[in-house]
C-alpha positions as CSV (number, residue, x, y, z in Angstrom):
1,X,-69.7,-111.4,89.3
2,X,-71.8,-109.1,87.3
3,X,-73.7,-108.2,90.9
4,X,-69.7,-107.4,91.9
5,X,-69.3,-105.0,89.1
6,X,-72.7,-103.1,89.4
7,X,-71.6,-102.9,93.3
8,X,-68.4,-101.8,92.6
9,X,-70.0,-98.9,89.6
10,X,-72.2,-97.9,92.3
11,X,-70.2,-97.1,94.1
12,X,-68.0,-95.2,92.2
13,X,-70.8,-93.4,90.9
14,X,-72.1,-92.6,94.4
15,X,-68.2,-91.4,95.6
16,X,-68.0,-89.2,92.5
17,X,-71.3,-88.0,93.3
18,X,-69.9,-86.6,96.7
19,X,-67.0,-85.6,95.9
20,X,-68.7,-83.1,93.1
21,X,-71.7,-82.5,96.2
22,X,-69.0,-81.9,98.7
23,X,-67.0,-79.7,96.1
24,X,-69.8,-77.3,96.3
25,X,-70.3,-76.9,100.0
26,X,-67.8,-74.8,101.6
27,X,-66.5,-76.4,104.9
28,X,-66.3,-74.2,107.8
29,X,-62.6,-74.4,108.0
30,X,-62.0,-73.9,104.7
31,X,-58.0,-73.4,103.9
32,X,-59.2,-70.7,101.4
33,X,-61.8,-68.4,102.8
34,X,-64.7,-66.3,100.2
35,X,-62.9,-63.5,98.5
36,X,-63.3,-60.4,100.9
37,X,-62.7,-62.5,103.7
38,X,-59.0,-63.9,102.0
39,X,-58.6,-60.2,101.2
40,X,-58.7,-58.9,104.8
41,X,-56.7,-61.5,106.2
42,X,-54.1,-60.5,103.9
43,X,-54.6,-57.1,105.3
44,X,-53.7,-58.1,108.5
45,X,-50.8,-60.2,107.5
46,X,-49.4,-56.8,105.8
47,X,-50.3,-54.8,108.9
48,X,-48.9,-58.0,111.1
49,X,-45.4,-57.6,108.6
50,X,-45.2,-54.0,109.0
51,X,-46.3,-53.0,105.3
52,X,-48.8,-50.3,106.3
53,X,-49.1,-48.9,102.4
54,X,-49.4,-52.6,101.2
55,X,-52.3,-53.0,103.7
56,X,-53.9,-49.2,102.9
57,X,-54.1,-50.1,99.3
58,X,-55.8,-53.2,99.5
59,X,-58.2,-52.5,102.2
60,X,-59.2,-49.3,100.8
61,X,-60.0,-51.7,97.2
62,X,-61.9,-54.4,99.7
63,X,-63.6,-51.9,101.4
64,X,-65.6,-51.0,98.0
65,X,-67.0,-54.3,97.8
66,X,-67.4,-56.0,101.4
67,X,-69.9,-58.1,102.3
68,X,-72.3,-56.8,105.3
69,X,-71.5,-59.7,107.5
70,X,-67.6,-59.0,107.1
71,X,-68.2,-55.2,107.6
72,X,-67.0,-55.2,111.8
73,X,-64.4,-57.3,110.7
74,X,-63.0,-54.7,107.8
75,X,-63.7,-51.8,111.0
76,X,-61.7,-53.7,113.2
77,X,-58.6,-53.9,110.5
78,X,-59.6,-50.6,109.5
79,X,-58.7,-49.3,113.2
80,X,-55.5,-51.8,113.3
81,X,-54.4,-49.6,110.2
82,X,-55.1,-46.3,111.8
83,X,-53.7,-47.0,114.9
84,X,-50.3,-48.5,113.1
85,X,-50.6,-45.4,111.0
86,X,-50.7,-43.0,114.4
87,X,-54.1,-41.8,113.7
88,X,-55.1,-42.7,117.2
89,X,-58.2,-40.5,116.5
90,X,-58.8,-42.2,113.3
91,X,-58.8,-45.8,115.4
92,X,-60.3,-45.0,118.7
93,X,-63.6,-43.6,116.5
94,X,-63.2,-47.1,115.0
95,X,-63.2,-49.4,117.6
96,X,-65.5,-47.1,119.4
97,X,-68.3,-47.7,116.6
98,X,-67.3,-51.8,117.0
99,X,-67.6,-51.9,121.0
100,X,-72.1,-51.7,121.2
101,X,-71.9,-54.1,118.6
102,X,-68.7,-56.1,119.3
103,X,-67.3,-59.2,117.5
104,X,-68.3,-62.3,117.2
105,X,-66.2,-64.3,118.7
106,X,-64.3,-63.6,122.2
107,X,-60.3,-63.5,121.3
108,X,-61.6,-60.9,118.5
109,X,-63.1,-58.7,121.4
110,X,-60.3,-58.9,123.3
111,X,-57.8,-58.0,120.3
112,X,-60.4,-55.0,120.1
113,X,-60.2,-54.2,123.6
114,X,-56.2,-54.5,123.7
115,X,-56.0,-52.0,120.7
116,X,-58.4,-49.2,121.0
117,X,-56.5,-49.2,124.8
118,X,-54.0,-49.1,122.9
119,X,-55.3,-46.2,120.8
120,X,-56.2,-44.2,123.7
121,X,-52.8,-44.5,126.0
122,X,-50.8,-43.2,122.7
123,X,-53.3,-40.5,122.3
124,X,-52.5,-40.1,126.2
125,X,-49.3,-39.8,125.5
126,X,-49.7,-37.2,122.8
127,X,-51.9,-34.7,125.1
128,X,-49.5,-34.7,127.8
129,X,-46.6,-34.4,125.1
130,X,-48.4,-31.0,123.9
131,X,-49.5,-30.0,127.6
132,X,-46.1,-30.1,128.4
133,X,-44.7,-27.9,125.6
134,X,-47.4,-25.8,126.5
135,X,-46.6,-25.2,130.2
136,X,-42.9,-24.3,128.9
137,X,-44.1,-22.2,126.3
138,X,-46.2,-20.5,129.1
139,X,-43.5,-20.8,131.7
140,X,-41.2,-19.1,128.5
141,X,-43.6,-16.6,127.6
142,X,-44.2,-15.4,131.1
143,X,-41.1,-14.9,132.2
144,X,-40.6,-12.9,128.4
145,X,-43.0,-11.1,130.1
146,X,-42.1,-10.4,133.0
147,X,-38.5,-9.7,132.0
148,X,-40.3,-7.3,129.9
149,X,-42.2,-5.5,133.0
150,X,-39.1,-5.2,134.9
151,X,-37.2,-3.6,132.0
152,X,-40.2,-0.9,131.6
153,X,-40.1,-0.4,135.0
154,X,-36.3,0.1,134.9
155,X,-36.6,2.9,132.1
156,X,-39.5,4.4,133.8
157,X,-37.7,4.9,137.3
158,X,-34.3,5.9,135.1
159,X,-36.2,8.6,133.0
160,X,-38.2,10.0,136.1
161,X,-34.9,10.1,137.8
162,X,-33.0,12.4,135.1
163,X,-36.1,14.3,134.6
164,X,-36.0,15.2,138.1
165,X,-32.4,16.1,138.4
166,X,-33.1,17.9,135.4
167,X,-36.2,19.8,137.1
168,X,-33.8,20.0,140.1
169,X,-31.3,21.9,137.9
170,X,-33.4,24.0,135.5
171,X,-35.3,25.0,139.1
172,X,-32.2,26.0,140.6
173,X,-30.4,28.1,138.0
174,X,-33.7,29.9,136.8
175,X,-34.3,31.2,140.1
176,X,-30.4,32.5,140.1
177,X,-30.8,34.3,137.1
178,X,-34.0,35.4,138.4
179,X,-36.2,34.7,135.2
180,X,-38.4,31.8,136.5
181,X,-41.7,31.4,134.3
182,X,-44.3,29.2,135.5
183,X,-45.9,26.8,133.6
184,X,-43.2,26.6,130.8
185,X,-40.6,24.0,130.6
186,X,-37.7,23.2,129.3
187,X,-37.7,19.8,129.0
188,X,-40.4,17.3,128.2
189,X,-40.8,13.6,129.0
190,X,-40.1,12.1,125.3
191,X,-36.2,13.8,125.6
């Protein structure tokens, strides 16, 4: 019996012992992850629901204090933030600085992948938007121009026509009367 109960302490002491051992070592999938790492899965949860100022303010406080070997990680979020935001330029520099170095594991460099293409075919999107609006503003402003051209042309012909009726008629009446100077006008080209 008193072999049964210094068994039976024994092992009590040597299960208390683990579980205080055990306690202290983190398991690798542990159901609460260190602090930075907690914090920029709750980034991506805020980015995942939407809440892009929620997700700003608390990366931009994680940021501050991140761990090198969660730094690629906190990029990567960064650029989902950006590119959520619209600041394709913002994300593609991102994901750009993550590509050489990449992520560790391969669904991560897919995700990557998937968003800085992402990144680039709304950036796409936005050139041609602005090239667009810039062929119509050219296409506008040309034919302002030209419109223009014609017009001066118009009032060019018109005032060379009158000025030569004009001529016409001064020329013909002065020589009635007799009393033709040369070189003098009567009219000028501003009338």
């Amino acid at each position: 019996m008193r072999k049964l109960l210094l068994f039976l302490l024994a092992f009590v002491v040597v299960i208390l012992l683990q579980k205080g051992a055990s306690s202290q070592i983190p398991s690798p999938i542990s159901p609460n992850p260190p602090f930075p790492l907690s914090q920029l899965h709750q980034v991506q949860r805020y980015l995942d629901e939407g809440n892009l100022t929620q997700a700003s303010r608390i990366l931009e406080t994680v940021s501050k204090t991140i761990a090198p070997e969660y730094q690629a990680y906190a990029q990567a979020i960064a650029g989902n933030l950006a590119l959520r935001q619209g600041d394709y330029n913002q994300a593609i520099s991102l994901y750009q600085q993550l590509l050489p170095s990449g992520l560790e594991n391969s669904g991560n460099q897919l995700t990557l992948l998937n968003n800085y293409t992402q990144a680039l075919l709304k950036r796409e999107q936005i050139y041609q938007a602005q090239a667009k609006d810039d062929l119509e503003r050219q296409s506008e402003f040309m034919a302002a121009a030209s419109l223009q051209h014609h017009q001066a042309i118009e009032l060019t012909q018109t005032a060379i026509a009158q000025n030569s009726v004009s001529f016409y008629y001064f020329s013909k009446h002065s020589r009635k009367r007799g009393n033709v100077t040369q070189g003098s006008y009567l009219f000028s080209l501003d009338s």
